[in-house]
C-alpha positions in Angstrom: 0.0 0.0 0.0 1.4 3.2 -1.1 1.2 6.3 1.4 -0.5 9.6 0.3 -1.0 13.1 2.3 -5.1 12.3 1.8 -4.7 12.0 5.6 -6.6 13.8 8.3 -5.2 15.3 11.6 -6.6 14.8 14.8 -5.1 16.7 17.9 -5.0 19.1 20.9 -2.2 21.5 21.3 0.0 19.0 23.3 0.4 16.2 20.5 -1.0 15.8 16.9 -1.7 12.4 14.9 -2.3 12.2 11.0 -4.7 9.3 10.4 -5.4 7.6 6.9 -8.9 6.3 5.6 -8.3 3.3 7.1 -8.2 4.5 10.6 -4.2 3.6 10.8 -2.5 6.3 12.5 0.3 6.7 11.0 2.1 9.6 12.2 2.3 11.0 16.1 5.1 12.4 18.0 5.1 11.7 21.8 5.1 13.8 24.2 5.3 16.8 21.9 4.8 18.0 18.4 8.8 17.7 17.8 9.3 14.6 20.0 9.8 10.8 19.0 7.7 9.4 16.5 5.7 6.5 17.7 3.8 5.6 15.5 5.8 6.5 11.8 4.4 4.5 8.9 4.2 7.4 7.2 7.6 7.2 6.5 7.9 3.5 6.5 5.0 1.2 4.7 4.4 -2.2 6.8 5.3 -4.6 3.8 6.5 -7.6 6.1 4.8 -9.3 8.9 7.4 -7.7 11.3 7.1 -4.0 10.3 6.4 -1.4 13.7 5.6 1.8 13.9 1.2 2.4 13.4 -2.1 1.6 14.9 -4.1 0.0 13.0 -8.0 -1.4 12.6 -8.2 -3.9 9.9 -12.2 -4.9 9.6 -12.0 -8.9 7.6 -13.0 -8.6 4.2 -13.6 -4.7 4.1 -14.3 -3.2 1.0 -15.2 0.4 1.7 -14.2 3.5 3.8 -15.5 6.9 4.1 -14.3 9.4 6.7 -15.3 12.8 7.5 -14.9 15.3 10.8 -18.0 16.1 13.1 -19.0 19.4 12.1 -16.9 22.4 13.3 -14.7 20.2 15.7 -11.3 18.5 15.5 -12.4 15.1 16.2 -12.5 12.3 13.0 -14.9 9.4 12.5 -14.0 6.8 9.9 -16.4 4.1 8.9 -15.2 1.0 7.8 -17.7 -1.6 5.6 -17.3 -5.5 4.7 -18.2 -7.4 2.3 -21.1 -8.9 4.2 -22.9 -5.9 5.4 -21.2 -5.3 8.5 -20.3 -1.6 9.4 -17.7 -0.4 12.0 -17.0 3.3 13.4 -13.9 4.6 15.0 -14.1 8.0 16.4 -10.6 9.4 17.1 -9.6 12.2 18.8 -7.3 14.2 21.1 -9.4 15.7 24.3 -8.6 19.2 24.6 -11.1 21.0 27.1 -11.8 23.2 29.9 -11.8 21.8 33.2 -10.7 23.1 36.7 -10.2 26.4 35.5 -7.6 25.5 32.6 -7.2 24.1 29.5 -7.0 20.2 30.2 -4.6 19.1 27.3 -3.2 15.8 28.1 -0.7 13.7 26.4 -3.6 11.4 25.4 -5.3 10.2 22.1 -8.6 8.6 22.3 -10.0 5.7 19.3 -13.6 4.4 20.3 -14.7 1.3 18.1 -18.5 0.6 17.6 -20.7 -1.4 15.6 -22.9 -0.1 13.6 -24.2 -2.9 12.2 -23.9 -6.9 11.4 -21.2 -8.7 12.6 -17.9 -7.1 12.1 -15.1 -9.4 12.5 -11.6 -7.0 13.4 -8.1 -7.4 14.1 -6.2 -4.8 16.1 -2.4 -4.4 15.8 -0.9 -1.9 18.1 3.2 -1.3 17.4 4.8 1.7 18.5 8.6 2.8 17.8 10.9 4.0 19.6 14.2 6.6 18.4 12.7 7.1 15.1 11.8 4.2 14.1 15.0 2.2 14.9 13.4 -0.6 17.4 9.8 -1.7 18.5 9.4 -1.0 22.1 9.7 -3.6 24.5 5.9 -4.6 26.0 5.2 -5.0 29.9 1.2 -5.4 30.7 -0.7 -5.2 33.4 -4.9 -6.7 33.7 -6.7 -3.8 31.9 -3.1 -2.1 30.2 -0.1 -2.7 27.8 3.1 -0.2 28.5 5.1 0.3 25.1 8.2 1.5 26.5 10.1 4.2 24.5 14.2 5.0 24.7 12.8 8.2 27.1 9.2 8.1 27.0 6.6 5.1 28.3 3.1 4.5 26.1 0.2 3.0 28.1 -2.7 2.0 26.3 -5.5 1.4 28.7 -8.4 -0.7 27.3 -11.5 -2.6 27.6 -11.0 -5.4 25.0 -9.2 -8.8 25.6 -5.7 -7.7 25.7 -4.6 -11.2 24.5 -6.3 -10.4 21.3 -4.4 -7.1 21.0 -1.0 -9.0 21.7 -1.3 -11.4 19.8 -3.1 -9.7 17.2 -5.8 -12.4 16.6 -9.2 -11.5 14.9 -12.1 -11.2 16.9 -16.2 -10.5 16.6 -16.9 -6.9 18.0 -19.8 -7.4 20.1 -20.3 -3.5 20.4 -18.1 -1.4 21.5 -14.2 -0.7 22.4 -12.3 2.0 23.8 -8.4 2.6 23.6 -7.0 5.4 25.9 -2.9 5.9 24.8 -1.3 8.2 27.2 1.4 8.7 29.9 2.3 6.2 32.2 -0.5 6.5 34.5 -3.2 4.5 36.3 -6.8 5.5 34.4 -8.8 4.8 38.1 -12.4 4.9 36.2 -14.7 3.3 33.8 -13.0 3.9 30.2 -15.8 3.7 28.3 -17.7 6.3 30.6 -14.3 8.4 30.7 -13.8 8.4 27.2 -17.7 9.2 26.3 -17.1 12.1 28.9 -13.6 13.6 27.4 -15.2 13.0 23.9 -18.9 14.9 24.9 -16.6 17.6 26.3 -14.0 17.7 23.2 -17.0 18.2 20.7 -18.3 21.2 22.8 -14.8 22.6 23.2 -14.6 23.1 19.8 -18.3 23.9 18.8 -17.8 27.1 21.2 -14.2 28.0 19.6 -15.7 27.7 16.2 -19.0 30.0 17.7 -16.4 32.9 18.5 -14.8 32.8 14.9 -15.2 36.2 12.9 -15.4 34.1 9.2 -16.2 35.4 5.9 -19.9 34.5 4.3 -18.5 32.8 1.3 -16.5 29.0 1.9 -17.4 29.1 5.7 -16.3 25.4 6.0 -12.9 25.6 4.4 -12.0 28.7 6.7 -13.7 26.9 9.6 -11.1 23.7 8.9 -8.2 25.6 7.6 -8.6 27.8 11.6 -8.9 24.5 13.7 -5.7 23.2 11.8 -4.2 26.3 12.4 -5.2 26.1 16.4 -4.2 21.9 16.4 -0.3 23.4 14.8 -0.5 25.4 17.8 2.0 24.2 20.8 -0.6 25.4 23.4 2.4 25.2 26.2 4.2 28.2 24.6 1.7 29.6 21.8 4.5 28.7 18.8 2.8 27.4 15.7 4.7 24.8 14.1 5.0 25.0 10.4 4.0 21.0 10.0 3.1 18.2 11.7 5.9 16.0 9.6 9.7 16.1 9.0 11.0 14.9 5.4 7.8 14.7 3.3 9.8 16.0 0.0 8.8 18.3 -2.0 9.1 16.5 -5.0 9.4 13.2 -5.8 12.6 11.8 -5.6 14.7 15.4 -5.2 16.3 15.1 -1.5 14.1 18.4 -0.8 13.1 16.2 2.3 13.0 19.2 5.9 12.1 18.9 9.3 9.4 21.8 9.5 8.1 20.7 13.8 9.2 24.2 14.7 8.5 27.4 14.4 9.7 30.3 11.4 9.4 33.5 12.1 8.9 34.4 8.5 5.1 32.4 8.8 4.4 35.1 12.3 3.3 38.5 10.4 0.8 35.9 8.1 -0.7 33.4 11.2 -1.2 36.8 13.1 -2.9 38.2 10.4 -5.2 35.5 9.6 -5.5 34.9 13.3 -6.6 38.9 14.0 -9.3 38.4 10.9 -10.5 35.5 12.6 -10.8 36.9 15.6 -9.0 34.2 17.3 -7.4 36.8 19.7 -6.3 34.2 22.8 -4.1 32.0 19.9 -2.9 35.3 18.3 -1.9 36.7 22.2 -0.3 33.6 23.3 1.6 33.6 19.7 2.8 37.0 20.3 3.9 36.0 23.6 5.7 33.7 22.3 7.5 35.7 20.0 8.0 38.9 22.2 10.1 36.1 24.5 11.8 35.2 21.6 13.1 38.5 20.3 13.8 39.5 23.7 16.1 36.1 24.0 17.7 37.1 21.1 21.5 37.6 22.1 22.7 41.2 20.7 18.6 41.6 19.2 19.8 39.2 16.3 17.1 37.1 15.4 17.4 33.6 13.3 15.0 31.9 10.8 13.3 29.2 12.9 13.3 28.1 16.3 12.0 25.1 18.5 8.2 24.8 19.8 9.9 25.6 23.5 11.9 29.1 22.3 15.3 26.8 22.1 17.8 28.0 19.7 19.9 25.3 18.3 18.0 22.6 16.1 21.3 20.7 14.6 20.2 18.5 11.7 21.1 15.5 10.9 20.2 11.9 8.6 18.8 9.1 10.1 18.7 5.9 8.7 16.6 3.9 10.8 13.2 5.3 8.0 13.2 4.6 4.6 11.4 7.8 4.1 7.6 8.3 2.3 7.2 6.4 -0.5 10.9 5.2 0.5 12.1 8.6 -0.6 14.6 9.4 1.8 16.9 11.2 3.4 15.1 11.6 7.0 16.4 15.0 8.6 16.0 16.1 11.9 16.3 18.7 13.2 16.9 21.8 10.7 20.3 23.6 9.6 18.0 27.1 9.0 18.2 27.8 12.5 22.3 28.9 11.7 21.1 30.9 8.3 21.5 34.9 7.6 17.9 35.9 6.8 17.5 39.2 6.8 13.7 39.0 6.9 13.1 38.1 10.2 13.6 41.5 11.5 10.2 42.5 9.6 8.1 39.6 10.2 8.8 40.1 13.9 8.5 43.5 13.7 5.2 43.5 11.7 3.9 40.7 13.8 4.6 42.4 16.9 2.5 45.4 15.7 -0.8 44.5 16.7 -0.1 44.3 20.2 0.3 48.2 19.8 -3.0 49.1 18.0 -5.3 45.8 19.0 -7.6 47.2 21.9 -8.6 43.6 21.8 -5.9 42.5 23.5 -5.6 42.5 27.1 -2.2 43.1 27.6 -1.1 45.5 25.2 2.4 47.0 23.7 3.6 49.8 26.1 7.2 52.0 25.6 9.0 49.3 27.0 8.3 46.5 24.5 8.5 49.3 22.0 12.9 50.0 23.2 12.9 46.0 22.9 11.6 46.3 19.2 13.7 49.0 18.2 16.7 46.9 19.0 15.4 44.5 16.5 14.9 48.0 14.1 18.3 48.8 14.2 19.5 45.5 12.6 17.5 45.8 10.4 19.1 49.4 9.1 22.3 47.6 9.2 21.8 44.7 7.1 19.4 45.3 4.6 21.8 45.8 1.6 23.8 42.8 2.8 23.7 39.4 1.1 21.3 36.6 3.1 20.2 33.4 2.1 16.6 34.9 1.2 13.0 33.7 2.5 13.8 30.5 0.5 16.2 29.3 2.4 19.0 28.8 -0.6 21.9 26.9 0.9 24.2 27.8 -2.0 24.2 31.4 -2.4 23.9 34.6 -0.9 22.3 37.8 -2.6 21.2 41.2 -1.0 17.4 39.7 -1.6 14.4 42.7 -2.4 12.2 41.0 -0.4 14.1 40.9 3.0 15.4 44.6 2.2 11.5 45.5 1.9 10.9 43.5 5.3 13.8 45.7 6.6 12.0 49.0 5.2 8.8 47.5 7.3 10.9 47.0 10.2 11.8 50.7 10.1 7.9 52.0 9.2 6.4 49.9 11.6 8.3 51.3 14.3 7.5 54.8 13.4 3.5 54.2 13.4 3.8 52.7 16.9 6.8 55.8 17.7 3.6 57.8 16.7 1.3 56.0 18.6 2.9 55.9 22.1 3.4 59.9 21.3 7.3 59.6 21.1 8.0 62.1 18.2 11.9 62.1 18.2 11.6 58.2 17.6 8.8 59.1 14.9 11.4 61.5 13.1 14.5 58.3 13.5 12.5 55.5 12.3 10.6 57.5 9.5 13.9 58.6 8.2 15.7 54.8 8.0 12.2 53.7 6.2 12.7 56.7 3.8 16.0 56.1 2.9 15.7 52.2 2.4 12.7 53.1 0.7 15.1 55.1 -2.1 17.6 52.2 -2.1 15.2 49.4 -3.2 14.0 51.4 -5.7 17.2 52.2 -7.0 18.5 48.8 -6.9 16.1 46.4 -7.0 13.7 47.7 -9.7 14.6 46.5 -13.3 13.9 49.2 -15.9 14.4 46.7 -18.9 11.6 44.1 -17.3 9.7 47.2 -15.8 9.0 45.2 -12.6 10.9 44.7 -9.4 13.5 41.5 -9.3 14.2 38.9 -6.5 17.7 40.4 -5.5 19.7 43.9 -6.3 21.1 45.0 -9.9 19.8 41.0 -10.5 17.1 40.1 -12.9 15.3 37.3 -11.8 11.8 37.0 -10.4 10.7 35.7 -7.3 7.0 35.3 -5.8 7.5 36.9 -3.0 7.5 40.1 -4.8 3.6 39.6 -5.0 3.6 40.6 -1.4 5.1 44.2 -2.0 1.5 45.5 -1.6 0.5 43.3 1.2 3.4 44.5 3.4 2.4 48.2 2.2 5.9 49.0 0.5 3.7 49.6 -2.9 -0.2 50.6 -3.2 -2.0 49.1 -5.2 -2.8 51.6 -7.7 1.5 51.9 -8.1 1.4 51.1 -11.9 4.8 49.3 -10.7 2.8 46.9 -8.4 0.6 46.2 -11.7 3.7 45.7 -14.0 5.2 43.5 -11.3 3.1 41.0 -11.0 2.4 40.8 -14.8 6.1 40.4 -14.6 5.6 37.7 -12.5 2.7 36.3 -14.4 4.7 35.9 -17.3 7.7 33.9 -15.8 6.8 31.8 -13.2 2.8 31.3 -13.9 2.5 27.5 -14.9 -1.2 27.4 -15.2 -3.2 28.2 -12.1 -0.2 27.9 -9.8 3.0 30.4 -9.1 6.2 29.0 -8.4 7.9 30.1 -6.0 11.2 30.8 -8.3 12.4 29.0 -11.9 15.9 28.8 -11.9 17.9 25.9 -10.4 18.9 26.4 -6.7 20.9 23.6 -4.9 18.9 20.6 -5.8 18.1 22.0 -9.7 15.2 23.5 -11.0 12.1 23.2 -8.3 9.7 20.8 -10.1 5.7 21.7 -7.6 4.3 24.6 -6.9 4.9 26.3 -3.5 0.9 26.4 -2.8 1.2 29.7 -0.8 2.7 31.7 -3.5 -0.6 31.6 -5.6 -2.3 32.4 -2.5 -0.6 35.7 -2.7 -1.0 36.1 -6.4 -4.6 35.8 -5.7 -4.1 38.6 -3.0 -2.3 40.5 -5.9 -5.2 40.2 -8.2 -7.6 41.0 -5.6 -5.7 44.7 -4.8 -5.6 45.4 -8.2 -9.4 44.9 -8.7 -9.2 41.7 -10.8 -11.6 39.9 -8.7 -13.3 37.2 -11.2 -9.4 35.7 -12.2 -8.8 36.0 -8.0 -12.2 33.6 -7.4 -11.5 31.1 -10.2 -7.8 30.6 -9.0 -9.1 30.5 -5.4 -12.1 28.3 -6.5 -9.3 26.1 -8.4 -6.8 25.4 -5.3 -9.9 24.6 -2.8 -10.7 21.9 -5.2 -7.2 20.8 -4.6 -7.5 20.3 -1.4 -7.4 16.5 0.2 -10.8 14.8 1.1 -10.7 16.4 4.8 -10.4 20.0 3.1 -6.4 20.1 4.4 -2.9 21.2 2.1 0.5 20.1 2.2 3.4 22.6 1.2 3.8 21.5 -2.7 1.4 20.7 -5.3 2.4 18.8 -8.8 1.0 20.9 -11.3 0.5 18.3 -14.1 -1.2 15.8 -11.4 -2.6 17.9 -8.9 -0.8 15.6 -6.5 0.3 17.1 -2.9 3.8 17.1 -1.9 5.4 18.3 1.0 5.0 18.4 4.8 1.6 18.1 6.5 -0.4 20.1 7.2 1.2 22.8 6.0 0.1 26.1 8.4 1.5 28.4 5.3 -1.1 27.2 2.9 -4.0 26.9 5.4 -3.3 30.5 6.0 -3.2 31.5 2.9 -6.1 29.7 2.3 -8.1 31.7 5.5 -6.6 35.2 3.8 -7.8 34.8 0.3 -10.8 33.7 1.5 -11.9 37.1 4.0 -9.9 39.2 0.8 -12.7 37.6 -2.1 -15.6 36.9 0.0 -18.9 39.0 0.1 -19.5 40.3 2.9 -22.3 39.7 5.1 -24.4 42.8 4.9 -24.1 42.6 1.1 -25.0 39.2 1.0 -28.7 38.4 0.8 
């Protein structure tokens, strides 16, 4: 059986699980997003009779599946049918909840079984992994519990079923129903069925009342509505960092070694999840996001800031190649941990910066920007003025070669403007006058520099004359308005070299693994944003219209998509794209009053 990403995700701030449509889970990290990978089929298909590493439901003689979420929630039902009538449901899910007075988000996922109807006949196989997938961990079991013991981390699976059945894997009749309760190392001391029925009862409302306080637009309510819980389950509740994917090494391409760890957190992604998050009106994710990022910047030795960091604020994510995973689809290398965290991107500064803004002007916010968070951010603000006309690696990460990049100049100039609206907001005019002048005079220098007379348009790097996507986002970050005829003449500039179809690439030209082969979904997101501020609203929908229908069976994207297949490519699920995805949408929508 061949993997694909037409998985759904399931989790609860603490720990996420991909599941497949037939109910194996075969991804989850334990005890954290960025922690061992349990259960890892993902990247390793069970071809032989000892493979480890997934959770599986195997209903005798199935022949169909179908799979959806209950309405508005995070929770996922799969039904499996044999060929005999018989029908089976497993309800999966990770209880998140209020209770005490706080969040109750336990290492802990949840799979009830239940017969629907007939006489399903099932066989359960439960075999985590430990360190990545190198060993099976070593069982102990008690009367109503099996511990799967990890190299630094103990599984217990509490149950109700015949636990020689589940070790030994033999087929059984379900009678009516089973619950399977994986978690720490701890004694469950009630009635699982009850408990489970009580965490699940209490899940579904949880989330019901989270999706209730949503500000969505009228039009594609359910694909916002999914794309924000995916965006809240990439949250690390524990610190507010979003993670930019549930997965390490899902490449971008087939075969092409464009394999990444992406469990932790860029700051380039912060100034779009706050956006989309602020639309939404999802203020407590957005606060505790900020939070984390204000600890961040303020960790930052000398105020300079790096690409990506880890879910807990750390620093140092050395990468390296396992070997103990083939990889998906046996596509390897496995990477973890992620060399970006040592790269020169000059970017940051403005993503930070712009992030960081709202807490300033958001009288949502309970605790709100004050002079001294503004001295912290000016700190950043005066890197910024020093390096943007030096060479980085560029939003894109190249590992090869280093240019003075327009877009991480322009994040510069937004640095510097940014801190003169909030200079002006706190009433400190001297700062206003500082901070106004280092936006003016970057201002001059990307125009002198960056623009290209001969392609009339803007280019990816100084005196260079190749184009890059994320010049779409010159209006968005308000370096350009939109009625600029250069904004218009850019992005036909863009339109004409890396358009293929209805997608944007994110660049043509060969980086250090050759010529990128799938689309970097986001990047059309923000050419639909493009169209949009330039009033070409009908080519915006059908583009927009187009990459929903893209989307995998539970309304979720990867990173990549293959533009002759349509296949997805890339780590799952990829915030970027769901974001984008929640952006376009509020940008194209009617809006309410209008609607009726």
């Amino acid at each position: 059986m061949h993997h694909s990403l037409d998985l759904g995700l399931i989790g609860n701030g603490t720990i996420g699980a991909l599941i497949d449509a037939q109910a194996e889970i075969v991804w989850c990290c334990m005890p954290r997003f960025d922690g061992d990978p349990v259960f890892c089929s993902l990247l390793r298909e069970h071809t032989n009779h000892d493979s480890f590493g997934y959770c599986s439901i195997e209903l005798v003689e199935q022949i169909a599946t179908e799979q959806s979420y209950i309405d508005n929630t995070a929770v996922l039902v799969t039904r499996l049918a044999d060929a005999h009538g018989a029908v089976v449901e497993i309800t999966d899910f990770a209880p998140r909840f209020y209770q005490f007075g706080r969040m109750f988000i336990p290492v802990m996922l949840i799979r009830k079984i239940r017969k629907i109807q007939g006489s399903p006949r099932i066989r359960l196989t439960v075999r985590p992994s430990a360190n990545y997938g190198a060993e099976r961990c070593p069982v102990t079991y008690g009367s109503h519990h099996i511990r799967y013991v990890g190299s630094n981390w103990v599984l217990r699976l509490t149950t109700d079923t015949s636990l020689t059945m589940l070790l030994e894997e033999l087929p059984f009749f379900l009678d009516d129903s089973i619950t399977m309760i994986f978690g720490a190392d701890e004694t469950i001391p009630s009635n699982i069925a009850d408990l489970a029925q009580r965490f699940l009862d209490e899940t579904v409302n949880y989330w019901h009342g989270w999706v209730r306080d949503l500000g969505i637009p009228f039009e594609w309510q359910d694909a916002v509505i999914r794309a924000a819980i995916t965006l809240k389950l990439n949250t690390f509740d524990d610190t507010g960092a979003i993670v930019a994917a549930m997965t390490t090494s899902i490449p971008e391409a087939a075969g092409t070694a464009r394999n990444w760890d992406y469990r932790y957190c860029w700051l380039r992604d912060s100034y779009f999840v706050v956006n989309a998050l602020n639309r939404l009106g999802a203020t407590k994710t957005m606060e505790r996001y900020l939070g984390y990022l204000t600890n961040v910047a303020a960790g930052s030795p000398g105020g300079r800031l790096q690409p990506v960091y880890a879910v807990d604020g750390k620093a140092r994510l050395e990468e390296h190649i396992l070997d103990s995973l083939p990889g998906y689809r046996g596509m390897g290398p496995i990477r973890v941990g992620n060399q970006a965290f040592e790269q020169i991107q000059h970017d940051v500064y403005g993503s930070a910066i712009l992030a960081v803004t709202h807490v300033f002007f958001d009288r949502r916010l309970i605790h709100r920007g004050d002079t001294a968070l503004f001295h912290r951010l000016e700190s950043l603000g005066e890197i910024a003025v020093q390096v943007y006309d030096q060479p980085d690696a560029g939003l894109w990460e190249l590992r090869g070669t280093a240019r003075v990049h327009t877009f991480s100049s322009v994040m510069c100039w937004a640095a510097c403007d940014r801190l003169a609206l909030i200079a002006e907001q706190l009433g400190l005019n001297e700062r206003v006058t500082y901070w106004r002048d280092h936006a003016d005079l970057i201002y001059t220098t990307i125009y002198r520099r960056a623009w290209n007379e001969e392609k009339q348009s803007f280019v990816a790097s100084f005196e260079g004359d190749a184009m890059d996507a994320s010049l779409l986002l010159l209006h968005d970050v308000g370096f350009l308005s939109a009625d600029d005829p250069c904004f218009a003449s850019t992005v036909s500039a863009i339109e004409k070299e890396l358009k293929r179809g209805n997608y944007v690439y994110r660049y043509v030209e060969a980086d250090d693994f050759g010529e990128p082969e799938n689309a970097f979904i986001v990047c059309t997101f923000w050419y639909i944003h493009a169209l949009s501020a330039l009033g070409r609203m009908n080519e915006a929908r059908s583009l927009f219209e187009n990459l929903l229908s893209k989307r995998n069976r539970l309304g979720l994207l990867a990173e990549h998509i293959d533009p002759r297949t349509d296949e997805q490519w890339g780590n799952f699920v990829q915030t970027y794209s769901m974001v984008g995805l929640i952006n376009a949408a509020i940008r194209l929508s009617k809006r309410w009053d209008l609607a009726f």
